[in-house]
C-alpha positions as a Markdown table, in Angstrom:
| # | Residue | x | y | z |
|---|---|---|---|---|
| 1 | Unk | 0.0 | 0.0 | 0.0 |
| 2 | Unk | 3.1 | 2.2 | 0.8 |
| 3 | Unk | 4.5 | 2.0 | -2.5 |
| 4 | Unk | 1.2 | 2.6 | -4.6 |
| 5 | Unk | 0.3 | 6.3 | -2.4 |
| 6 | Unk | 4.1 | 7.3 | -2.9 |
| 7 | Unk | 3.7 | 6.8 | -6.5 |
| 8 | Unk | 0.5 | 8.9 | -6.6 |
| 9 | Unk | 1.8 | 11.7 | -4.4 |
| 10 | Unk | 5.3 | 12.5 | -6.3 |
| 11 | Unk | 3.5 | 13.0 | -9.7 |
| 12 | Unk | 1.2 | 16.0 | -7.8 |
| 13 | Unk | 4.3 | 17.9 | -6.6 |
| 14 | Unk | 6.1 | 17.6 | -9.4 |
| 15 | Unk | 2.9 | 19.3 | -11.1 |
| 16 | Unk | 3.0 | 22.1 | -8.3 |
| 17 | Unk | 6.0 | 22.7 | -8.2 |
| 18 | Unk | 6.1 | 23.9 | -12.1 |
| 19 | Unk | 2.8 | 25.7 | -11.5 |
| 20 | Unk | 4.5 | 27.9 | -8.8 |
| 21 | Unk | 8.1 | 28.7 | -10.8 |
| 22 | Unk | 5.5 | 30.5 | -13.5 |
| 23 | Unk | 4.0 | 32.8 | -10.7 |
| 24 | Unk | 5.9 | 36.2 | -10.7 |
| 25 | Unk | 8.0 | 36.6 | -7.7 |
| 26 | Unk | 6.3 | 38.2 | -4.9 |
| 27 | Unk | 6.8 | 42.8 | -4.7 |
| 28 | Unk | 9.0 | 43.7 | -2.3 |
| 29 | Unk | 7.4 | 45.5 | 1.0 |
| 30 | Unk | 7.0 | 49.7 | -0.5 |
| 31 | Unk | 7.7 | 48.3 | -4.1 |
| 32 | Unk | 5.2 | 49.7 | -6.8 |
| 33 | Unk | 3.0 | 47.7 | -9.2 |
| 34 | Unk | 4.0 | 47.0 | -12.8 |
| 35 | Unk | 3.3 | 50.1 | -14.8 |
| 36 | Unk | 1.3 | 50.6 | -18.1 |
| 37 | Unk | 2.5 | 53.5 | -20.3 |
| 38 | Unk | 0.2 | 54.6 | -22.9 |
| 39 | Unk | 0.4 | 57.3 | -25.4 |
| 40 | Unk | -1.9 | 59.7 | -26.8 |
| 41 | Unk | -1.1 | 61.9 | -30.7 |
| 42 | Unk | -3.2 | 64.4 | -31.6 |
| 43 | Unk | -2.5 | 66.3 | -35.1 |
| 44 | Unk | -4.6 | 69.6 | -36.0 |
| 45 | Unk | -4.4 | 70.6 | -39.5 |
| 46 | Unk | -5.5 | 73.6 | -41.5 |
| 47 | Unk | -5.9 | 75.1 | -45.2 |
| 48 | Unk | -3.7 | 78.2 | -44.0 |
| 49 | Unk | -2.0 | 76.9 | -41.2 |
| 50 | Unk | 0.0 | 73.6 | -42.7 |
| 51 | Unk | 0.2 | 71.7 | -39.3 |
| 52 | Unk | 0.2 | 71.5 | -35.9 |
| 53 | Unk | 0.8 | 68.8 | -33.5 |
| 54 | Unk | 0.8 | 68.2 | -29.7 |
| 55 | Unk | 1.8 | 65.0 | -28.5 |
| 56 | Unk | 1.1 | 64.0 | -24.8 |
| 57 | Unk | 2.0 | 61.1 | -22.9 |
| 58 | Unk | 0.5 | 59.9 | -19.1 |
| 59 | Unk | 1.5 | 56.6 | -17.2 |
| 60 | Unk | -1.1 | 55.0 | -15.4 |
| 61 | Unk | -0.1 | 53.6 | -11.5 |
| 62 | Unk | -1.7 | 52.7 | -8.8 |
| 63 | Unk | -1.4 | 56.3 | -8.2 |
| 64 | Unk | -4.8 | 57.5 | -9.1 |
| 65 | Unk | -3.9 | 60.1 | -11.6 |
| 66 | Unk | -0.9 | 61.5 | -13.5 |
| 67 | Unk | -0.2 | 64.4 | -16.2 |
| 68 | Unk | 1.8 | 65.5 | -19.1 |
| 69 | Unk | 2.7 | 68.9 | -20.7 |
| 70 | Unk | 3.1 | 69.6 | -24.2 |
| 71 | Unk | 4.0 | 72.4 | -26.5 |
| 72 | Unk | 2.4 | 73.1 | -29.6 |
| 73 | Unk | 4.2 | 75.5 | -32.2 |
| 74 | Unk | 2.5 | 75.3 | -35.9 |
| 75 | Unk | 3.7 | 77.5 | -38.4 |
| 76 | Unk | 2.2 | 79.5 | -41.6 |
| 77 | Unk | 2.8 | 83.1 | -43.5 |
| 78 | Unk | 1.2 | 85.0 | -40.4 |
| 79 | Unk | 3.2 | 82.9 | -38.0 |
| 80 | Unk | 1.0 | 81.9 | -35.4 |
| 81 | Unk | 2.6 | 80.2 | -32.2 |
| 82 | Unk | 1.1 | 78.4 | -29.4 |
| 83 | Unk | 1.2 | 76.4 | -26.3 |
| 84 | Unk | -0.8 | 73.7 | -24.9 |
| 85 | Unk | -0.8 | 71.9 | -21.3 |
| 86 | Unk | -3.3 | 68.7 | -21.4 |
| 87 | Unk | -4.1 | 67.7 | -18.4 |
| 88 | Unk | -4.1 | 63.2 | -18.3 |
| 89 | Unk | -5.9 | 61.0 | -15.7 |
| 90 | Unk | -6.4 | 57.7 | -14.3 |
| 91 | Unk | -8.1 | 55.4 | -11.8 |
| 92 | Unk | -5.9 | 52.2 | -11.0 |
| 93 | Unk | -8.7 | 49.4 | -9.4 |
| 94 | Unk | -6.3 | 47.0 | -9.6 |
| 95 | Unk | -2.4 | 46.9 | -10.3 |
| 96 | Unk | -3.5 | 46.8 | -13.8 |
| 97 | Unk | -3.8 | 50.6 | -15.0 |
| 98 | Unk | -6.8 | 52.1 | -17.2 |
| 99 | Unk | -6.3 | 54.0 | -20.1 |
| 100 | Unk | -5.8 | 57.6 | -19.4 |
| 101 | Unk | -8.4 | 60.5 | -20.4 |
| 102 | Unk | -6.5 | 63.5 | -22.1 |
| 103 | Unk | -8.1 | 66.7 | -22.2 |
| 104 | Unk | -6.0 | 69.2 | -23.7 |
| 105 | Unk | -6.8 | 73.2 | -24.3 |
| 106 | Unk | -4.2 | 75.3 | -26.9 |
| 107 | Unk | -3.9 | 79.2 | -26.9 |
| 108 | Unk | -2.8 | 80.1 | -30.5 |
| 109 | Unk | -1.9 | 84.0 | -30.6 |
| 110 | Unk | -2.9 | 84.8 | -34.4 |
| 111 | Unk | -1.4 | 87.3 | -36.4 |
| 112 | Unk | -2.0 | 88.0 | -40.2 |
| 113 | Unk | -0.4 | 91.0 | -41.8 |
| 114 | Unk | -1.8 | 92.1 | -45.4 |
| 115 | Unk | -3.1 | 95.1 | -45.2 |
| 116 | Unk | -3.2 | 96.6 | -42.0 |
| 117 | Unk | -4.8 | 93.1 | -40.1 |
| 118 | Unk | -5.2 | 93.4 | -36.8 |
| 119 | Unk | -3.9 | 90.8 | -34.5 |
| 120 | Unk | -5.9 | 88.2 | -31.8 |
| 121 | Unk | -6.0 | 85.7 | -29.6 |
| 122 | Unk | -7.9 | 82.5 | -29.5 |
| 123 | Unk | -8.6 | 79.5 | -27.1 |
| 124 | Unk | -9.9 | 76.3 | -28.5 |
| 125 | Unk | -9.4 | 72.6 | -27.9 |
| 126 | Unk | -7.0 | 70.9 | -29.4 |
| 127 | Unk | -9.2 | 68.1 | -30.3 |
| 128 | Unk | -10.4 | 70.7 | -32.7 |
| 129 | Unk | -7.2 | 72.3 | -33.1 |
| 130 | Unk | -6.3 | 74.7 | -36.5 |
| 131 | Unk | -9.3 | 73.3 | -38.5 |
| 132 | Unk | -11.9 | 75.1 | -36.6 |
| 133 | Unk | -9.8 | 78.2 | -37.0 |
| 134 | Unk | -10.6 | 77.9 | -40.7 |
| 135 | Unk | -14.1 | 79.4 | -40.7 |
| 136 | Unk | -12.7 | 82.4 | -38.1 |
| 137 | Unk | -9.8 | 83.9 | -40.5 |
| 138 | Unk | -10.0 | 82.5 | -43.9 |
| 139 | Unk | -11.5 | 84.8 | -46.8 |
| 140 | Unk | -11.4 | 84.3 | -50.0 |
| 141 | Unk | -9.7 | 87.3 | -52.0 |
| 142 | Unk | -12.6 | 89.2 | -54.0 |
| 143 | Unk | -10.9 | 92.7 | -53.6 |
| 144 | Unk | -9.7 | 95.3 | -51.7 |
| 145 | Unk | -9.7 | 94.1 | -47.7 |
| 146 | Unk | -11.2 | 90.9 | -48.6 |
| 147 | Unk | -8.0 | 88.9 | -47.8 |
| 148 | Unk | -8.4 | 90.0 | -44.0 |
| 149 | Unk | -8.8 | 87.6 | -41.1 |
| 150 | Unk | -12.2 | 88.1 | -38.7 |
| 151 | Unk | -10.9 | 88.7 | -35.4 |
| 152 | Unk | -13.1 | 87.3 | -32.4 |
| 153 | Unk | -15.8 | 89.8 | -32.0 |
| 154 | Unk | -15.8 | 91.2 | -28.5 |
| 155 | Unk | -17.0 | 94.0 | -26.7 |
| 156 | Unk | -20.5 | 94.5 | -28.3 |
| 157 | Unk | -22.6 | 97.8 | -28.4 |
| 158 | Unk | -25.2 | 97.8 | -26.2 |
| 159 | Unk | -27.3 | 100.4 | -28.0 |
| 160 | Unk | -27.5 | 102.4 | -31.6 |
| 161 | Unk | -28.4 | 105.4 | -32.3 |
| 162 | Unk | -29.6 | 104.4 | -36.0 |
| 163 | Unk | -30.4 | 101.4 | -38.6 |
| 164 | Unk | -30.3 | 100.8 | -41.5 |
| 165 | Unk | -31.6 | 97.0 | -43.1 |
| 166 | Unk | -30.1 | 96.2 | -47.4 |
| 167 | Unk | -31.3 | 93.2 | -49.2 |
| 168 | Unk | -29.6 | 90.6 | -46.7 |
| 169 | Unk | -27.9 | 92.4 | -44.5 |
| 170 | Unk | -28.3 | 95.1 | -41.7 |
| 171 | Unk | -25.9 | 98.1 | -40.1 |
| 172 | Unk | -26.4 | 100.0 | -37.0 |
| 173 | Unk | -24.6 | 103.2 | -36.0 |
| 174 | Unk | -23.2 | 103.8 | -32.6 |
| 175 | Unk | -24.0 | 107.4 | -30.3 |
| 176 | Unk | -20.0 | 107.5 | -30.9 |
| 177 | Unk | -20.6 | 107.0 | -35.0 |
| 178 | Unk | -19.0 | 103.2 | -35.1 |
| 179 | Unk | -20.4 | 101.4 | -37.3 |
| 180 | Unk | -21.4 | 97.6 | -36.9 |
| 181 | Unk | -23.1 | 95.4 | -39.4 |
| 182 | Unk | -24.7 | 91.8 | -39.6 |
| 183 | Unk | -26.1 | 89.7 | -42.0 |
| 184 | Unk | -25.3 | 88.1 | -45.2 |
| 185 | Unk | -21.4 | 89.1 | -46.2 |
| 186 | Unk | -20.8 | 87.0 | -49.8 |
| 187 | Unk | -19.5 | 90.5 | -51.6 |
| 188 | Unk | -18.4 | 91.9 | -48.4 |
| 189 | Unk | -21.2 | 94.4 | -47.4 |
| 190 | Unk | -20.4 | 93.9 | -44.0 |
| 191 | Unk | -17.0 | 96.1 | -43.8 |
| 192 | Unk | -15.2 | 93.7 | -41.7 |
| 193 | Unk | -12.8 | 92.6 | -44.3 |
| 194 | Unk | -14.0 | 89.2 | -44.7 |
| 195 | Unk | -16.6 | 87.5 | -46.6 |
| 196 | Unk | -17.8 | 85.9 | -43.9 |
| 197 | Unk | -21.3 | 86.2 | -43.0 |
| 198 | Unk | -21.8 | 87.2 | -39.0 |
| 199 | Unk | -25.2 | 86.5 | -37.5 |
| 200 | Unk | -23.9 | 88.9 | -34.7 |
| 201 | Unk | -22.7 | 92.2 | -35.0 |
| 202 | Unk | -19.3 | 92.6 | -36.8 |
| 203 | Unk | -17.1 | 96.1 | -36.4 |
| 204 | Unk | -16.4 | 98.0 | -39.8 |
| 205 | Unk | -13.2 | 98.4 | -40.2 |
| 206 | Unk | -10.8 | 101.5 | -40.8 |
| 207 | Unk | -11.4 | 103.5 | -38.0 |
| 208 | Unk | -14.1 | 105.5 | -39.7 |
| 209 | Unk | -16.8 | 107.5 | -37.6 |
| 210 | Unk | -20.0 | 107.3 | -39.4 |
| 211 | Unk | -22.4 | 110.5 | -39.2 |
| 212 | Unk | -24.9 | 108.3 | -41.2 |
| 213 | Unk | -25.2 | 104.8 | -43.0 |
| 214 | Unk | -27.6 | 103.4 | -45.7 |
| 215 | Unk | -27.7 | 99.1 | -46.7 |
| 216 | Unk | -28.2 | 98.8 | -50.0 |
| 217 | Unk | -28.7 | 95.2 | -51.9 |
| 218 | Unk | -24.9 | 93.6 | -51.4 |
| 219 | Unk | -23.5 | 96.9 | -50.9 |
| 220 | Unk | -23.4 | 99.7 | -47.7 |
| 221 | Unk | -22.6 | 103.4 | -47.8 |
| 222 | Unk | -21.5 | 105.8 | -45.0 |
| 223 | Unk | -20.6 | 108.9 | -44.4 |
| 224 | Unk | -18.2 | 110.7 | -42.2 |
| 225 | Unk | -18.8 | 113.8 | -40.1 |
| 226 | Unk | -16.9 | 115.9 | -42.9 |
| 227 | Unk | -19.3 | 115.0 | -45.3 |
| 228 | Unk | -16.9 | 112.3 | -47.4 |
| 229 | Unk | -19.0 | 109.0 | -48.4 |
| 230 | Unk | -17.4 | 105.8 | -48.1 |
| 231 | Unk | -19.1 | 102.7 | -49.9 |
| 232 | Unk | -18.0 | 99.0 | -49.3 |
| 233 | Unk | -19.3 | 95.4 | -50.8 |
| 234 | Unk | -20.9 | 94.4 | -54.2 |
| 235 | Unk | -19.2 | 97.2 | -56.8 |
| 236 | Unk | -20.3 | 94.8 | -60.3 |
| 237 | Unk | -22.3 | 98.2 | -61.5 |
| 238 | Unk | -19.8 | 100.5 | -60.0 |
| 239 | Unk | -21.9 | 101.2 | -56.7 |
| 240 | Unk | -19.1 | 102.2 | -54.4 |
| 241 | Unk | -18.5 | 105.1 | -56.9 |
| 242 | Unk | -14.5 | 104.7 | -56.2 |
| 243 | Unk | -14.2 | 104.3 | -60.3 |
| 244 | Unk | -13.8 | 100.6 | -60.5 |
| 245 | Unk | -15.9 | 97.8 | -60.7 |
| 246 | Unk | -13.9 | 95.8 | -58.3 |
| 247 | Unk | -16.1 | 94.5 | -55.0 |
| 248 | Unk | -13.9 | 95.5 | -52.0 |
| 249 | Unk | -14.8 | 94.1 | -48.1 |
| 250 | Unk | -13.3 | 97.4 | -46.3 |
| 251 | Unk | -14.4 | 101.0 | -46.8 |
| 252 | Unk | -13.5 | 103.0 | -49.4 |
| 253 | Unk | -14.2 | 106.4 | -50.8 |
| 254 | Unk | -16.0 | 107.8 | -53.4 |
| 255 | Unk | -14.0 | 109.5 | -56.0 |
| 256 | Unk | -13.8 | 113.2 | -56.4 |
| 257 | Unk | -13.5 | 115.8 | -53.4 |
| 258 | Unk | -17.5 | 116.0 | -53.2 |
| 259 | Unk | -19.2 | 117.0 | -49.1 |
| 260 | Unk | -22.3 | 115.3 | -48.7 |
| 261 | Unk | -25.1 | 116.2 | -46.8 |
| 262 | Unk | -26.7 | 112.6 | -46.8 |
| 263 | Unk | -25.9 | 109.1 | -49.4 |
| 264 | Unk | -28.6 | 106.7 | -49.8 |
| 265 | Unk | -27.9 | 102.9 | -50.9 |
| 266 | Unk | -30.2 | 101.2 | -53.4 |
| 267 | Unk | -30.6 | 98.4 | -55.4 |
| 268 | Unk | -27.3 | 98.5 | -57.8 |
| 269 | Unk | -26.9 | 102.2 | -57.6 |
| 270 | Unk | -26.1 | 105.3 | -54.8 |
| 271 | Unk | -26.8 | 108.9 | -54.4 |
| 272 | Unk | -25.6 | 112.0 | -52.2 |
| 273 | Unk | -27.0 | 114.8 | -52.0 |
| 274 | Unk | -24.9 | 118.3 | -51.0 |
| 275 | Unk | -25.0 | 120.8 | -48.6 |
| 276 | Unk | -25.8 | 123.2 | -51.6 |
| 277 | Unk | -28.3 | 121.0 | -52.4 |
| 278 | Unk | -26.9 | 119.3 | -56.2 |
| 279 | Unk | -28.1 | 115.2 | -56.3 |
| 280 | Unk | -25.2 | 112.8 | -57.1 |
| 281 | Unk | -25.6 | 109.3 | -58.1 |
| 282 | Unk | -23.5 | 106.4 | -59.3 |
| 283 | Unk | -23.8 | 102.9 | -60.2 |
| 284 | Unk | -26.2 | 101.1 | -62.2 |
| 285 | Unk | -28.0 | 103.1 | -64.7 |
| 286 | Unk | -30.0 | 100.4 | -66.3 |
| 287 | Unk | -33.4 | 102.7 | -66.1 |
| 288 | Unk | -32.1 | 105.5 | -65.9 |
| 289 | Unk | -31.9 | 105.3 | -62.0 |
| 290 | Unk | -28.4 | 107.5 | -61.9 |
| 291 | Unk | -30.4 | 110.6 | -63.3 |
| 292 | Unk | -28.1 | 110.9 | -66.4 |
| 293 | Unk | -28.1 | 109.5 | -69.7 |
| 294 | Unk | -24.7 | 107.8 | -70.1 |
| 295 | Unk | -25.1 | 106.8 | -73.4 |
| 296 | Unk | -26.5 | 109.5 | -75.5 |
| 297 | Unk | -26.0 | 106.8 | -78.4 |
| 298 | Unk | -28.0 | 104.7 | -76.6 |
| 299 | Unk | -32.2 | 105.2 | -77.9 |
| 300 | Unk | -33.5 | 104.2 | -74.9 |
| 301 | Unk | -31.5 | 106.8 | -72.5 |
| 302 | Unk | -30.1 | 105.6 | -69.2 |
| 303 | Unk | -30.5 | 101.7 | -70.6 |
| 304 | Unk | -27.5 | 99.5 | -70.3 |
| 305 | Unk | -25.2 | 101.9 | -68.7 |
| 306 | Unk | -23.2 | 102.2 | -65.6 |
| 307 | Unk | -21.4 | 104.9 | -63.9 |
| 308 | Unk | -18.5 | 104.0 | -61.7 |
| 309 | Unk | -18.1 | 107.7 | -59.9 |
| 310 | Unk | -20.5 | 110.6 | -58.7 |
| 311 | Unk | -22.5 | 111.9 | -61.7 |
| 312 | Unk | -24.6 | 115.6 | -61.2 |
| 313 | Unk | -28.6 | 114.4 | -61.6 |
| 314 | Unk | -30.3 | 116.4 | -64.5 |
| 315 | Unk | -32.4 | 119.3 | -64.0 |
| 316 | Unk | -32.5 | 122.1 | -61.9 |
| 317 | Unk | -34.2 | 121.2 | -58.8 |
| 318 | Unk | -32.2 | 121.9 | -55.5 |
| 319 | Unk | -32.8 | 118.4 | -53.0 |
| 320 | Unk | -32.6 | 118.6 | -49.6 |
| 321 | Unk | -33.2 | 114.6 | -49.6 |
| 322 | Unk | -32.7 | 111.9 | -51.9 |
| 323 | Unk | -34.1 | 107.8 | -51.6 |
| 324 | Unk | -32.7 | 105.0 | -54.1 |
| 325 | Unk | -34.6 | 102.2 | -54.6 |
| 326 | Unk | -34.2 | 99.3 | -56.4 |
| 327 | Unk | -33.9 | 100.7 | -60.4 |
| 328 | Unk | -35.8 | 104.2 | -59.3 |
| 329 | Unk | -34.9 | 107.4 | -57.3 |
| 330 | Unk | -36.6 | 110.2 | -55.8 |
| 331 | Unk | -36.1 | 113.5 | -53.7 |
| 332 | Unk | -37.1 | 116.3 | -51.9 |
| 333 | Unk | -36.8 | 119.5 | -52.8 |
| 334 | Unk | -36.5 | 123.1 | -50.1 |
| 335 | Unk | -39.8 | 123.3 | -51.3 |
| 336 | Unk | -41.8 | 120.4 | -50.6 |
| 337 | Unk | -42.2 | 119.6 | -54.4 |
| 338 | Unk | -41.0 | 116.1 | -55.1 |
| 339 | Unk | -39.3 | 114.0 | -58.0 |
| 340 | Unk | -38.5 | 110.9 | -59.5 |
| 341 | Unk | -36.2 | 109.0 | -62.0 |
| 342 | Unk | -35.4 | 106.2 | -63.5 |
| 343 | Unk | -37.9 | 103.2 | -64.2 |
| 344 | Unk | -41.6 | 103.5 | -64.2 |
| 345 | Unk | -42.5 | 100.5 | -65.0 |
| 346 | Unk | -45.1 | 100.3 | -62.0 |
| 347 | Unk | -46.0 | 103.7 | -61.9 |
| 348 | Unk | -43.3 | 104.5 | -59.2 |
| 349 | Unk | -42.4 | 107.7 | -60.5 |
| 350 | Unk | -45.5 | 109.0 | -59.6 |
| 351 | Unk | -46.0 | 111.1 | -62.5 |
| 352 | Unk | -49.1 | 109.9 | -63.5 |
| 353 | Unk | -47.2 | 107.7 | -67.0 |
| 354 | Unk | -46.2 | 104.1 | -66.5 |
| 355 | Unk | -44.8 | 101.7 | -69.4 |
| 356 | Unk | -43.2 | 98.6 | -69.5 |
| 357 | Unk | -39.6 | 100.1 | -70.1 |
| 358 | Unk | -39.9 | 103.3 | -69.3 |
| 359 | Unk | -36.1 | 104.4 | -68.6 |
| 360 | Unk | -36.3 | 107.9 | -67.6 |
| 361 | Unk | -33.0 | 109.5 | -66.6 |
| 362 | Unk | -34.6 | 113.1 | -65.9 |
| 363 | Unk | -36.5 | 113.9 | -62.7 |
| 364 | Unk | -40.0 | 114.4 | -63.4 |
| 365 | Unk | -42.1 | 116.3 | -60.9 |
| 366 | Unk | -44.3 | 114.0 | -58.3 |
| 367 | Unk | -48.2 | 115.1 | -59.2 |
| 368 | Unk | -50.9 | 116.5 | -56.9 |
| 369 | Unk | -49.2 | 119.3 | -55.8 |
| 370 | Unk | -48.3 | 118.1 | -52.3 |
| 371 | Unk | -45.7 | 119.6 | -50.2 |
| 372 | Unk | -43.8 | 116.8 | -48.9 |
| 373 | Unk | -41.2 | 116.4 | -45.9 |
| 374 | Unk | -40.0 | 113.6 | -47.0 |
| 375 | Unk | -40.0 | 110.4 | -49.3 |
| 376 | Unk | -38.8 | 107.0 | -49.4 |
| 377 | Unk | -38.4 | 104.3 | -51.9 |
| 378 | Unk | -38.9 | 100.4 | -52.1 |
| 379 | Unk | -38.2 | 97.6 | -54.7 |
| 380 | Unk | -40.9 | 99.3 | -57.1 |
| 381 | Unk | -42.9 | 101.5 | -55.2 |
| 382 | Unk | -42.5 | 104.6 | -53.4 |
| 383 | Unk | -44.1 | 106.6 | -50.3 |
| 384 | Unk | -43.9 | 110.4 | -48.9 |
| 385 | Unk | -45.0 | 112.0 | -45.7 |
| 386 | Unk | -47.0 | 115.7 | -46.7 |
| 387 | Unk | -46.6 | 118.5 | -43.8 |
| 388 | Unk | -50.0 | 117.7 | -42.5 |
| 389 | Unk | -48.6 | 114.2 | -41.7 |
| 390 | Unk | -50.7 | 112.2 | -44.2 |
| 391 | Unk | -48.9 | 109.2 | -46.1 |
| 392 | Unk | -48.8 | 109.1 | -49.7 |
| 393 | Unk | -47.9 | 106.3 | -51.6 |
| 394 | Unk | -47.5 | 105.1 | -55.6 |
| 395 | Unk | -46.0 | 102.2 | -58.1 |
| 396 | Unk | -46.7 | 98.2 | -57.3 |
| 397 | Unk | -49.4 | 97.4 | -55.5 |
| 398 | Unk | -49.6 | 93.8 | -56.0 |
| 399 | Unk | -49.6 | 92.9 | -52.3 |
| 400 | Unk | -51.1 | 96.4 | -50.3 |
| 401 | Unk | -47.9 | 98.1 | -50.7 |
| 402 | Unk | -49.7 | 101.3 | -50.9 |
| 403 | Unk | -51.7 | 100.7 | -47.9 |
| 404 | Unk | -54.7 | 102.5 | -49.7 |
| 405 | Unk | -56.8 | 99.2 | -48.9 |
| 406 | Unk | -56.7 | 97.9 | -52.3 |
| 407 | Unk | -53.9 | 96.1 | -54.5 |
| 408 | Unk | -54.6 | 98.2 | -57.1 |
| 409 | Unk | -51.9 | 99.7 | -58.7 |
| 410 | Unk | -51.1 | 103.7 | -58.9 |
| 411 | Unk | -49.1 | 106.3 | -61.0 |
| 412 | Unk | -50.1 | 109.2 | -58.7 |
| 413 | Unk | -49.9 | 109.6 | -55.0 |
| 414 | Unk | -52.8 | 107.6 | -53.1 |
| 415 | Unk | -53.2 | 108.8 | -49.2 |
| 416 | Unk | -52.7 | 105.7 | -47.0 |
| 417 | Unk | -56.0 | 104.2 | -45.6 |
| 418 | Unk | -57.0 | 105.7 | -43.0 |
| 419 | Unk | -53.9 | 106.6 | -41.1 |
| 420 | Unk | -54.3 | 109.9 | -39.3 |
| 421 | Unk | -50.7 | 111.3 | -39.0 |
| 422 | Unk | -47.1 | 110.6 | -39.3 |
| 423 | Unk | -44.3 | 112.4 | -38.4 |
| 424 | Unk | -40.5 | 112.7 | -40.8 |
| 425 | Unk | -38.9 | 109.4 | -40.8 |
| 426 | Unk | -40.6 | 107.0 | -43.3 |
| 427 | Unk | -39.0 | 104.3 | -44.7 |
| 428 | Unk | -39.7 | 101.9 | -47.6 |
């Protein structure tokens, strides 16, 4: 019986024996678990910035958490620099260690220099890193300013003094005279050098104080306490009346040594009127809008014709106001009496004609012999305010733009329905 349980019982020790020899070696007493070292890589790219890259590295314990610091220096024409600290943690349950989670924030300190950019500087992960930077400072280069970077907008106004709304896009004036705009920004009506649309309000740039703005369709115009007008956007039809027909994203002047009184945006073309009273308009003259017949070739006057620069309106009537609309203008005169040019095709010219060209580059006198204090004009209909206060309107009436309680087109002034009074300040 001796024999048979000794052979059983060497077999099992042998057996342990190799068991235990694989088992680590027991840690010393105060000696640390086996450590895990993982690494994290994270690469931020973008279109102007070629690349950056911040590598961080943690090592998981049994100590509950750990960190890392890394620098982060990406390069490009405006030389950008940066820095980055991501913070890395872990929980150790066992002595086997977790993966670390790396948050990491970069600081990059931008600056772009063509033309007079101003500098900034901007937080954001780096998770998202130079790629989200893209949509802050890239512009596409459409003409003068346009290549500008948009700085973070800070320091908003808390109030206006004026407003002005264009086709897609609105502008606001300061109590100081700076001018802020917001809104569409595709041919760079928004004055911020970019054409980036904002729907918050953007700063115009160059330092200008504004006595008074006007939004036209793509395009804005302002004017400085001295009286000189500065245009900026859409210039296809020569709207910023700077000569060209090159869009530009900052603003820039009108030609000549003109002092306005007041500049009105429209539809493709602008006005100013001086403080001696002469009406000056530029840009598209495709009805006759500009007030001058560009083309004397041309048998239908006005038609097919642009102006690139301040043009003196026909006639003899001294404004003391002037409104552009979309392919039409009218003003004021000291007087009361009122006029209008360019297309008539709805009967906004309020002369009492309409036809379905109708280019007419020379003011024609407003009938009904109202006195008015002032007028305004719309897409294709137009409105005035008499001194008693009543509301006037004529052209399109297709959808009550007249107010008269019909939808009846008019050539001639109808009174608003039923209005009572109104005091100066209408707007179309």
């Amino acid at each position: 019986m001796r024999p048979l349980i000794k052979r059983m019982v060497v077999p099992v020790l042998l057996v342990a024996g190799l068991l235990w020899g694989l088992l680590p070696p027991p840690a010393a007493a105060g000696q640390a678990a086996p450590t895990a070292t993982p690494t994290l890589v994270a690469t931020a790219t973008n279109s102007a910035t070629p690349t950056a890259g911040v590598s961080a590295s943690a090592s998981a314990t049994s100590t509950p958490s750990s960190s890392a610091t890394a620098t982060a220096s990406p390069s490009a024409s405006g030389t950008p620099t940066g820095t980055g600290t991501p913070e890395a943690s872990s929980t150790a349950t066992s002595a086997r260690a977790t993966t670390p989670t790396v948050v990491a924030t970069t600081t990059f300190a931008v600056t772009v220099t063509p033309t007079g950019i101003a500098s900034g500087t901007f937080a954001t992960p780096v998770t998202q890193g130079l790629s989200e930077l893209t949509s802050l400072y890239s512009g596409p280069s459409a003409g003068p300013g346009m290549t500008r970077p948009r700085a973070v907008t800070t320091n908003l106004p808390t109030s206006f003094a004026s407003i002005t709304a264009g086709g897609s896009h609105t502008c606001a004036l300061t109590a100081a005279g700076a001018a802020w705009c917001w809104g569409g920004n595709w041919n760079g009506q928004l004055g911020d050098g970019t054409t980036l649309s904002s729907t918050v309000p953007v700063a115009v740039t160059g330092g200008n104080t504004f006595a008074s703005i006007s939004a036209g369709a793509g395009f804005t115009c302002g004017l400085n306490a001295n009286g000189t007008a500065y245009c900026w956007g859409s210039n296809g039809n020569g709207q910023l009346g700077n000569g060209t027909t090159t869009s530009a994203g900052i603003p820039t002047a009108v030609s000549g040594s003109l002092k306005f009184a007041g500049v009105t945006s429209g539809g493709g073309h602008a006005c100013g009127w001086t403080v001696g009273k002469v009406a000056y308009c530029w840009g598209s003259n495709g009805s006759g809008q500009v007030g001058v017949n560009a083309d004397p070739s041309n048998p239908m006057p006005g038609m097919n014709s642009n102006v690139t620069s301040p043009q003196a309106v026909q006639g003899l009537a001294a404004f003391t106001s002037v409104s552009a609309g979309d392919s039409h203008t009218c003003g004021v005169t000291a007087t009361g009496s009122a006029y209008c040019w360019g297309s008539n095709q709805n009967g906004q010219l309020g002369n009492g004609l309409s036809a379905s060209w109708a280019a007419n580059p020379v003011p024609s006198v407003v009938t009904g012999l109202l006195a008015f204090q002032s007028i305004t004009t719309g897409g294709t209909h137009s409105c005035g305010i008499v001194e008693s206060g009543q509301a006037y309107c004529w052209g399109n009436n297709s959808s009550g733009n007249l107010g008269d309680n019909t939808t009846t087109a008019r050539n001639t002034p109808a009174a608003v329905f039923d209005t009572g009074t109104y005091t100066k300040g209408l707007s179309a």
